[in-house]
LOMAR-140793 format. One record per atom (N, C-alpha, C, O, CB): atom name; x, y, z. Coordinates in pm, 1 decimal, decimal comma. Each point is the difference from the previous one (the first is absolute). Glycine has a CB too. Layout:
N
 site        X        Y        Z
   CA        X        Y        Z
...
// end
This chain:
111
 site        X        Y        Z
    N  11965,9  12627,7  15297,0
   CA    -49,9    109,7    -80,1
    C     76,3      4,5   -131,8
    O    110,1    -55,0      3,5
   CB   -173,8    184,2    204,3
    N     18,3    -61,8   -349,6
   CA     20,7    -79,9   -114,2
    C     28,3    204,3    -33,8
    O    -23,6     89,4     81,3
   CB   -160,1   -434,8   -131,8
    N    233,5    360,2    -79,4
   CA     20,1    107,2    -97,9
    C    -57,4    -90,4   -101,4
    O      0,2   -122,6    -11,4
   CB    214,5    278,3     86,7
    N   -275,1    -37,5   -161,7
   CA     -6,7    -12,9   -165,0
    C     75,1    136,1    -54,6
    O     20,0    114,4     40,7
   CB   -274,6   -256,9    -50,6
    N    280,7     72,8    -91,7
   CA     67,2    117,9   -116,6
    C    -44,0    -45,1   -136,3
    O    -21,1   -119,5    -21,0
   CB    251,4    172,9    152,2
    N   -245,2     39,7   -227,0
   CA     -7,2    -63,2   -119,5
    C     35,5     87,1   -168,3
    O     44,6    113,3    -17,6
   CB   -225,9   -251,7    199,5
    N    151,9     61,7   -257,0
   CA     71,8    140,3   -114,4
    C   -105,7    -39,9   -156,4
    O    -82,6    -91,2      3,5
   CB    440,6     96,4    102,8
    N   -342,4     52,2   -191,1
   CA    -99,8    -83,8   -143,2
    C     50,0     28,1    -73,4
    O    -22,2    116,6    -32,7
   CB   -170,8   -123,1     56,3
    N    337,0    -99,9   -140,1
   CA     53,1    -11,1   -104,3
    C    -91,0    -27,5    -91,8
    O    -64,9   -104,6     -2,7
   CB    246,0     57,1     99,2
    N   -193,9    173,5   -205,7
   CA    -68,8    -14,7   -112,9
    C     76,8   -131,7    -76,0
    O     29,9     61,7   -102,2
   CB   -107,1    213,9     95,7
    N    112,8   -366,6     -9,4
   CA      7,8   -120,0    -65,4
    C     47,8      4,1   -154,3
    O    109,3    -40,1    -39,9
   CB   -288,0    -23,1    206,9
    N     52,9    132,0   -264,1
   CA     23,1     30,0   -131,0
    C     36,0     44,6     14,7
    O    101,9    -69,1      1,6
   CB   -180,8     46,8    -98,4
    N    140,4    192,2    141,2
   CA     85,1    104,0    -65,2
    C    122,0    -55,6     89,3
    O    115,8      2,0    -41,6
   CB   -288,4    233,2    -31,5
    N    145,7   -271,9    166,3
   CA    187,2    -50,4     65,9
    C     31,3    140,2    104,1
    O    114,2     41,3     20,1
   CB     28,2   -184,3   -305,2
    N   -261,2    202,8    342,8
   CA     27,9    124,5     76,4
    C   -112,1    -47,8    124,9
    O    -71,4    -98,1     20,6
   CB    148,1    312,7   -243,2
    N    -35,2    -32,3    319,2
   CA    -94,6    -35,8     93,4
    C   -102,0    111,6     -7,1
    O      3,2    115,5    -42,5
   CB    159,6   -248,3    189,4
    N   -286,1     29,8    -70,1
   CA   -123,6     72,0    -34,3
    C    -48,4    142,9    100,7
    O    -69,4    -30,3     97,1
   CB      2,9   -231,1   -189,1
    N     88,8    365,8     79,9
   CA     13,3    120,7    104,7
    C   -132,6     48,9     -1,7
    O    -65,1     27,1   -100,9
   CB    308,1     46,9     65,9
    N   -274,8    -65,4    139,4
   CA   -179,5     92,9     22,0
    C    -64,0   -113,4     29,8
    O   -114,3     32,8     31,9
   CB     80,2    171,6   -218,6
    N     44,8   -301,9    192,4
   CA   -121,8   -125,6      4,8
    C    -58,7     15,5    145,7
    O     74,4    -13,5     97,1
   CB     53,8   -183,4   -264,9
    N   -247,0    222,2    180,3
   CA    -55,1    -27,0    144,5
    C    -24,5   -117,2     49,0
    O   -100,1    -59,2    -40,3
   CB     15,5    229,2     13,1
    N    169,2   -229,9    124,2
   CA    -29,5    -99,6     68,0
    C    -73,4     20,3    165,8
    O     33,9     84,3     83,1
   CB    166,9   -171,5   -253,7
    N   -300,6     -9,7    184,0
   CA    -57,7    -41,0    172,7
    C     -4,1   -107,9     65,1
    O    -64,4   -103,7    -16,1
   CB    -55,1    229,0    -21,3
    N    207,5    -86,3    126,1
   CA    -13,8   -109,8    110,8
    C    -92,1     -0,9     98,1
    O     -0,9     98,6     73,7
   CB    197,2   -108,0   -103,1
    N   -306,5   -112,3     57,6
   CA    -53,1    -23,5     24,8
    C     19,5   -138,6    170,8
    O     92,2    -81,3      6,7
   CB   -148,9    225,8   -301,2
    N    -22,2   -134,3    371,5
   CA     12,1   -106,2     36,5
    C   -173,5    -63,3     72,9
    O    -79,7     77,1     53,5
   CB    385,5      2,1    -33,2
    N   -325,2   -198,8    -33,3
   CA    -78,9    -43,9    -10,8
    C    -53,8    -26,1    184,9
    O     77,4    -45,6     84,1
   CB      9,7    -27,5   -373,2
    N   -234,1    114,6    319,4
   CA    -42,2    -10,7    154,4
    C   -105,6    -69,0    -35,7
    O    -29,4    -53,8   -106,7
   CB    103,8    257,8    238,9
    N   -149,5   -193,8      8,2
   CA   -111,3   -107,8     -5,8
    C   -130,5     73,9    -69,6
    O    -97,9    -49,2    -55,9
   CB    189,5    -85,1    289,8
    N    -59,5    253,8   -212,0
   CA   -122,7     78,0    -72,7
    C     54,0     28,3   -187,9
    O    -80,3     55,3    -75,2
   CB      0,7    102,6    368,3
    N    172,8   -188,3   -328,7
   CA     12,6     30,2   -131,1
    C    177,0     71,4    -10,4
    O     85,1      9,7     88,4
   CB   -403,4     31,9   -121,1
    N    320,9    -15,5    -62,1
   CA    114,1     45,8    -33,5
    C     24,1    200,8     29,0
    O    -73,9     90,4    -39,1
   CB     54,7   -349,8   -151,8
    N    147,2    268,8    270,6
   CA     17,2    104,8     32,0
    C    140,5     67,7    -58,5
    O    110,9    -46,2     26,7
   CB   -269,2    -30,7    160,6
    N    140,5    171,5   -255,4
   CA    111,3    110,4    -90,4
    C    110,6     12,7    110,3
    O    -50,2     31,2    108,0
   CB   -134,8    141,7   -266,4
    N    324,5   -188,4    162,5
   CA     99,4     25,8     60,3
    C     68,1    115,8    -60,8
    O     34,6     98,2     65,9
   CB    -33,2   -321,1      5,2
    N     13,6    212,3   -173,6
   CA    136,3    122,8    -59,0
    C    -54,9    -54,5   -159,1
    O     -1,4   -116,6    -39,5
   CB    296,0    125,1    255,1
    N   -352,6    155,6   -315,8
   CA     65,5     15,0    -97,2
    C     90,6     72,5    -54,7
    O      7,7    116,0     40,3
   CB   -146,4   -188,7    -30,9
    N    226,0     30,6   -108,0
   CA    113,1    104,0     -8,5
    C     14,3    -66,9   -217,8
    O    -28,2   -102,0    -63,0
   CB    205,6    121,4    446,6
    N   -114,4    126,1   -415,4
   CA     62,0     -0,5   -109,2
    C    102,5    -66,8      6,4
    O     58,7    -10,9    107,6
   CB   -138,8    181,1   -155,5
    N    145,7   -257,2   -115,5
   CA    142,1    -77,9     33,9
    C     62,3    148,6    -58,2
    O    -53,8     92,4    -61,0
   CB     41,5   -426,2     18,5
    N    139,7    313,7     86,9
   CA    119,3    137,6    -66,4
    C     46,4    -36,0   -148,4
    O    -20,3    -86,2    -85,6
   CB    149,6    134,6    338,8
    N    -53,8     70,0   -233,2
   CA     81,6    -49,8   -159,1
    C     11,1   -138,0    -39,5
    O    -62,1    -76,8    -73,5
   CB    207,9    252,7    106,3
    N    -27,2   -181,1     55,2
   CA     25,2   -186,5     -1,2
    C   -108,8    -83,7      6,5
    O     37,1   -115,4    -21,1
   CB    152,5    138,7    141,1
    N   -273,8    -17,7   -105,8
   CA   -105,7    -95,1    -21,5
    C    -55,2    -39,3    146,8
    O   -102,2    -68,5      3,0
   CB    213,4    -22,3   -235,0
    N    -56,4    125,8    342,7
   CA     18,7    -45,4    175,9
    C   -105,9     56,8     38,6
    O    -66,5     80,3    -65,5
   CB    308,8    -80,7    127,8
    N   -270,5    -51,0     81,6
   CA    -72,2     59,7    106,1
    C     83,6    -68,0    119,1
    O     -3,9   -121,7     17,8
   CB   -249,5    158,5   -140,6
    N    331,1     52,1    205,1
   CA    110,1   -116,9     63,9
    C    -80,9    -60,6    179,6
    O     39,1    -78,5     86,4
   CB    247,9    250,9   -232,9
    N   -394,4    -96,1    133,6
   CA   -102,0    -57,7    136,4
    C    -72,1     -0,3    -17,4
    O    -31,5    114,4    -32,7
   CB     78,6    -79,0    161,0
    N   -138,6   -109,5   -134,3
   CA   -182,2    -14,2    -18,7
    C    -37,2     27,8    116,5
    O   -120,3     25,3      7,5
   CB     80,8   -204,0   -165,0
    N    103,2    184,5    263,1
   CA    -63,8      5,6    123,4
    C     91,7     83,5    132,5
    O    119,3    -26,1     15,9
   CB   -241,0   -214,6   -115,9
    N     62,1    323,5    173,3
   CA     86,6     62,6    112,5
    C     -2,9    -90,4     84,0
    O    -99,8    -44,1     57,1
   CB     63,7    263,3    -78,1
    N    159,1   -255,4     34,4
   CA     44,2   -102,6    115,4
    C    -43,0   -152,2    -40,9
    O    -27,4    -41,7   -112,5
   CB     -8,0    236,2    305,7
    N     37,4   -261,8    -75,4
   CA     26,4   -158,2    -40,7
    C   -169,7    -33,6    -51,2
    O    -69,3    100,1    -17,8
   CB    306,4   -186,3    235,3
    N   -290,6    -26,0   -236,5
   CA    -82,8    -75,4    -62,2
    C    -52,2    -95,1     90,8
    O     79,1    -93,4    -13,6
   CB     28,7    134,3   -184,5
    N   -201,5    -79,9    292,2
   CA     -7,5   -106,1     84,6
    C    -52,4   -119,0   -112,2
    O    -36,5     41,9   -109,9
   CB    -15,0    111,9    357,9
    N     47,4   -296,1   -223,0
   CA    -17,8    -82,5   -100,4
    C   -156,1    -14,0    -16,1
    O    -84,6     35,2     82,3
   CB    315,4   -150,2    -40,8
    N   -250,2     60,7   -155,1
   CA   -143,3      5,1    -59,1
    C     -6,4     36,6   -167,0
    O     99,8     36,8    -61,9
   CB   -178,9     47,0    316,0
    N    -18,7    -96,0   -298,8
   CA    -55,6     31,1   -123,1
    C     20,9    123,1    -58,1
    O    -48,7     87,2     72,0
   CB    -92,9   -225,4     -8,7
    N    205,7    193,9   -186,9
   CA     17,6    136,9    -63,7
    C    -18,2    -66,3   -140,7
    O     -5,9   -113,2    -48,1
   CB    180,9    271,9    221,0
    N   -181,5    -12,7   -218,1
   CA    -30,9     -7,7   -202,1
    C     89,7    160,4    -19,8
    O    -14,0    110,8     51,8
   CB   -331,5   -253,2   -111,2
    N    438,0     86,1    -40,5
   CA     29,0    122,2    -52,9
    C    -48,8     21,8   -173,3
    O      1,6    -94,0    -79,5
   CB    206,8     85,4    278,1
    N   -249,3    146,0   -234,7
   CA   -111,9      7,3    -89,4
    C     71,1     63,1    -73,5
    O     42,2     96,5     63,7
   CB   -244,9   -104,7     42,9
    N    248,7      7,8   -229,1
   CA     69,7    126,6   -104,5
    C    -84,3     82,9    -84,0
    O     12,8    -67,1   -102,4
   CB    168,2    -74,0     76,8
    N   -234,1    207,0      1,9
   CA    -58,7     56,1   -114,8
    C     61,5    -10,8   -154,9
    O     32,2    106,9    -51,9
   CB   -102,4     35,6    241,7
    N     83,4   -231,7   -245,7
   CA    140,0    -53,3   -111,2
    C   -101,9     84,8   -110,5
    O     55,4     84,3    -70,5
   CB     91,9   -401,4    140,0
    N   -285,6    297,1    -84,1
   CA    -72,8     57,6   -142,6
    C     46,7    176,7      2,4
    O     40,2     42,0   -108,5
   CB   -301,2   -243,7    114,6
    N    257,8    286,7     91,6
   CA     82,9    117,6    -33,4
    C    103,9     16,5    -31,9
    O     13,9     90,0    -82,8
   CB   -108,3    -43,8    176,2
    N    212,8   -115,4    -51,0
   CA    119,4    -32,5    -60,1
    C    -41,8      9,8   -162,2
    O      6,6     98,8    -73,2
   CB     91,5   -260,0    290,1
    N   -134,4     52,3   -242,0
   CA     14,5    -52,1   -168,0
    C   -131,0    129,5    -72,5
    O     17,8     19,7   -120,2
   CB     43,5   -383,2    165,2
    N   -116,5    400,9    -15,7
   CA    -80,3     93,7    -27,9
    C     91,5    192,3    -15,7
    O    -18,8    113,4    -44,0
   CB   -190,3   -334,3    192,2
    N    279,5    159,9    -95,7
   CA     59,4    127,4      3,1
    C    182,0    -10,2   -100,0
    O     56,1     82,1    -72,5
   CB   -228,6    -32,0    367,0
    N    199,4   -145,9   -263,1
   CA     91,9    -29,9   -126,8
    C    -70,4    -36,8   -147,9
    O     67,8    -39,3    -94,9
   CB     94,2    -52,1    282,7
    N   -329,6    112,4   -194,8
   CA    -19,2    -43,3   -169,0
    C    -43,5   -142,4    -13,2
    O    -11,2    -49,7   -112,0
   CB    204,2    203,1     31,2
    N   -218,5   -222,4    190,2
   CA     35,8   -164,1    -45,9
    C   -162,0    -40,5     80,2
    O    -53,2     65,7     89,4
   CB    410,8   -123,1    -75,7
    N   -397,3    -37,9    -62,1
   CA   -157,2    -85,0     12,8
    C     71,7    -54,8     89,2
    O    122,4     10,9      6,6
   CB   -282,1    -62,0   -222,5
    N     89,1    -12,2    291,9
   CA    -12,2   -134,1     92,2
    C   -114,5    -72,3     85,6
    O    -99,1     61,4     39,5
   CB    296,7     29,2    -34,6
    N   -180,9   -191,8     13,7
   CA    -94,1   -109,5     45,0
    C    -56,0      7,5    169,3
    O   -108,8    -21,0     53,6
   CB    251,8   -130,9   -249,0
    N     -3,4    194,4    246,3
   CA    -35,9     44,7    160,5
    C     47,4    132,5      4,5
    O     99,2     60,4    -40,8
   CB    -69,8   -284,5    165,0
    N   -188,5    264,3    -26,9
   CA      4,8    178,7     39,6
    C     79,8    -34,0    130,5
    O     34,7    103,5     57,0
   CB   -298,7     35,7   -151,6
    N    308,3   -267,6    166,7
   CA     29,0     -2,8    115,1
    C    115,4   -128,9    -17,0
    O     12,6    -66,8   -102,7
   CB   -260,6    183,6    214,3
    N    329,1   -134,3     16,4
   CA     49,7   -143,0     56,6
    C      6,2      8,1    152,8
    O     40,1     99,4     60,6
   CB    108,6   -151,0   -271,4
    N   -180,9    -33,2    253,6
   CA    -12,4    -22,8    117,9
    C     85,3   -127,3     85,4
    O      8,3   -115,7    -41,2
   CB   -222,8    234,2    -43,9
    N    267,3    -72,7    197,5
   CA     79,0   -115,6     54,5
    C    -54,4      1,9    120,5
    O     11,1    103,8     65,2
   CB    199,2    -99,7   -184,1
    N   -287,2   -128,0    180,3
   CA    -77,0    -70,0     86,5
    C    129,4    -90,8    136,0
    O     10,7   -122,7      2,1
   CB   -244,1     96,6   -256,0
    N    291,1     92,3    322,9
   CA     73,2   -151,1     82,8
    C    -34,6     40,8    113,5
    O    -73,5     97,8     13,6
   CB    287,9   -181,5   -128,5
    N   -162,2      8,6    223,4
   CA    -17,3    -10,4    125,4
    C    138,2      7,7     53,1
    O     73,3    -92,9    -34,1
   CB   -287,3    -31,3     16,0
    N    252,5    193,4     75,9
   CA    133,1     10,7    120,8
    C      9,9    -60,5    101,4
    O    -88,4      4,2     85,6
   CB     99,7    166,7   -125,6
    N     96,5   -239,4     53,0
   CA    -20,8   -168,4    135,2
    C     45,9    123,3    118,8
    O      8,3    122,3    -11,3
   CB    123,0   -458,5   -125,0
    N   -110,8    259,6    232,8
   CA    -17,6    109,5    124,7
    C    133,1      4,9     11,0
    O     30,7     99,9     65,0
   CB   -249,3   -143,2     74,3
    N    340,6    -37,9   -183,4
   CA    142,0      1,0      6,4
    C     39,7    104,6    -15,7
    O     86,9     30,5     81,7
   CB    -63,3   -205,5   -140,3
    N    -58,5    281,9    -43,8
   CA     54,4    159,6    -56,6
    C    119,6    -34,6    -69,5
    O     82,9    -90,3     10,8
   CB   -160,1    251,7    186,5
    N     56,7    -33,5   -294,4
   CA    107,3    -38,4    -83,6
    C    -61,4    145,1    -90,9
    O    -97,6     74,8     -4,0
   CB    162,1   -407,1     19,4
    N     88,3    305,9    -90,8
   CA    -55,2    113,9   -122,3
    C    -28,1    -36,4   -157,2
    O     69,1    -75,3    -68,5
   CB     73,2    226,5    210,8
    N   -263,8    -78,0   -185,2
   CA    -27,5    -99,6    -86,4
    C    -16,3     95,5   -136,1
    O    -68,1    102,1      8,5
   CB    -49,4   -292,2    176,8
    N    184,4    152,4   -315,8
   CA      4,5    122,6    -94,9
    C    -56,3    -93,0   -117,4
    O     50,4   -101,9    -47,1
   CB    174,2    280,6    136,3
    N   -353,0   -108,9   -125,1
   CA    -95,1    -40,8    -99,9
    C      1,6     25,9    -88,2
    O   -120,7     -6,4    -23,0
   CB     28,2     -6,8    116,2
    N    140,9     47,4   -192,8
   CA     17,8     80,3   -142,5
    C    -95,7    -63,6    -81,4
    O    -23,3   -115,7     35,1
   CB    271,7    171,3    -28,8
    N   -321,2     -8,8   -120,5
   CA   -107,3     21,2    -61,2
    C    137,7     21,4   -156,5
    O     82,5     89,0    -20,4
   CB   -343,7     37,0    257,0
    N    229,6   -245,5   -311,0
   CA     53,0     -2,0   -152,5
    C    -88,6    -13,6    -75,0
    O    -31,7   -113,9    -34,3
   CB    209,6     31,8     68,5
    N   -244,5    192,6    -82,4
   CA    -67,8     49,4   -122,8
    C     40,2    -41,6   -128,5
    O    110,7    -27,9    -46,3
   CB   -144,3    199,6    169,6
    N   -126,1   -169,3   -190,6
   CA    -15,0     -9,2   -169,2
    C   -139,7     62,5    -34,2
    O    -86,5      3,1     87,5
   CB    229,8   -239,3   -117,9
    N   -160,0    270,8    -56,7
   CA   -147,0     56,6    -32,4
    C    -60,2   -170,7    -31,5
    O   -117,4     -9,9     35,7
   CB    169,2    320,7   -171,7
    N    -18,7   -385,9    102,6
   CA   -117,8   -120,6      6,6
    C     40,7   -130,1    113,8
    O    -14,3   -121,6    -12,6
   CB    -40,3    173,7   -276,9
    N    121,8     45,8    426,3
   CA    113,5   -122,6    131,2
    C      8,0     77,2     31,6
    O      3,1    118,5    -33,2
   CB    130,6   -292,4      2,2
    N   -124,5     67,5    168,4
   CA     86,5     87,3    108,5
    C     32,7   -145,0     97,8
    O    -62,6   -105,8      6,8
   CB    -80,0    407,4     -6,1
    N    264,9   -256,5     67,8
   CA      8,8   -116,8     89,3
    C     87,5    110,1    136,0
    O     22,9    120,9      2,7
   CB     -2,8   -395,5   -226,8
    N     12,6    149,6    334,6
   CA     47,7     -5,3    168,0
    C    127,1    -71,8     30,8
    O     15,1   -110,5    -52,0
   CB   -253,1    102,1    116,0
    N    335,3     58,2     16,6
   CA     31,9    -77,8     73,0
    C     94,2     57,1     98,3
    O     46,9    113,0    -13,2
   CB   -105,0   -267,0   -150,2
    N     94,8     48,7    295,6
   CA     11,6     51,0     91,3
    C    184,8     83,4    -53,4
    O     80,4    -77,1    -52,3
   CB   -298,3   -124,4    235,7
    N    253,5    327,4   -165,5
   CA    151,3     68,6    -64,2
    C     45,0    -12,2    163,6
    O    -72,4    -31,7     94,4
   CB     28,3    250,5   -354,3
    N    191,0   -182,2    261,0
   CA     87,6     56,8    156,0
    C    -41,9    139,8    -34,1
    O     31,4     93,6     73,6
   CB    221,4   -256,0    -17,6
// end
């Protein structure tokens, strides 16, 4: 059984992005089913996407990044970013952070 955690460094300003709605999702045979949305905090965090462990399989975590930049004044290219992986059945904890730009964004796996 696996954890996610994750957080969204605004990139350009060099801060973190607070209010962003993120959803975790995980993927069934009938389609995709809503697990937990939650606001990030000050710090930019959401420190559980999920109550309790994660069995392995398919998830997407979804940010809403175009309110962010919409609300600091700033255009951008994506109303969204999305992170697509799969959790091996080993478990583990896995911290996804979301590094923002109004014209980028990128992933990768943090401790």
């Amino acid at each position: 059984m696996s954890h996610i955690s994750t957080h969204i460094l605004d990139t350009s300003l060099g801060k973190p992005a607070a209010g962003v709605v993120i959803r975790l999702e995980k993927h069934t045979p009938t389609g995709w089913t809503l697990l937990k949305e939650a606001a990030t905090n000050a710090d930019g965090r959401i420190g559980a996407m999920a109550e309790g462990e994660l069995a392995p399989g398919r998830y997407r975590l979804t940010a809403e990044i175009g309110e962010w930049f919409a609300r600091t004044g700033r255009e951008t290219l994506y109303p969204s970013a999305q992170i697509d992986i799969t959790l091996p059945a080993s478990g583990d904890h896995y911290h996804l952070p979301f590094l923002i730009a109004p014209w980028g964004w990128s992933t990768y796996r943090g401790s």
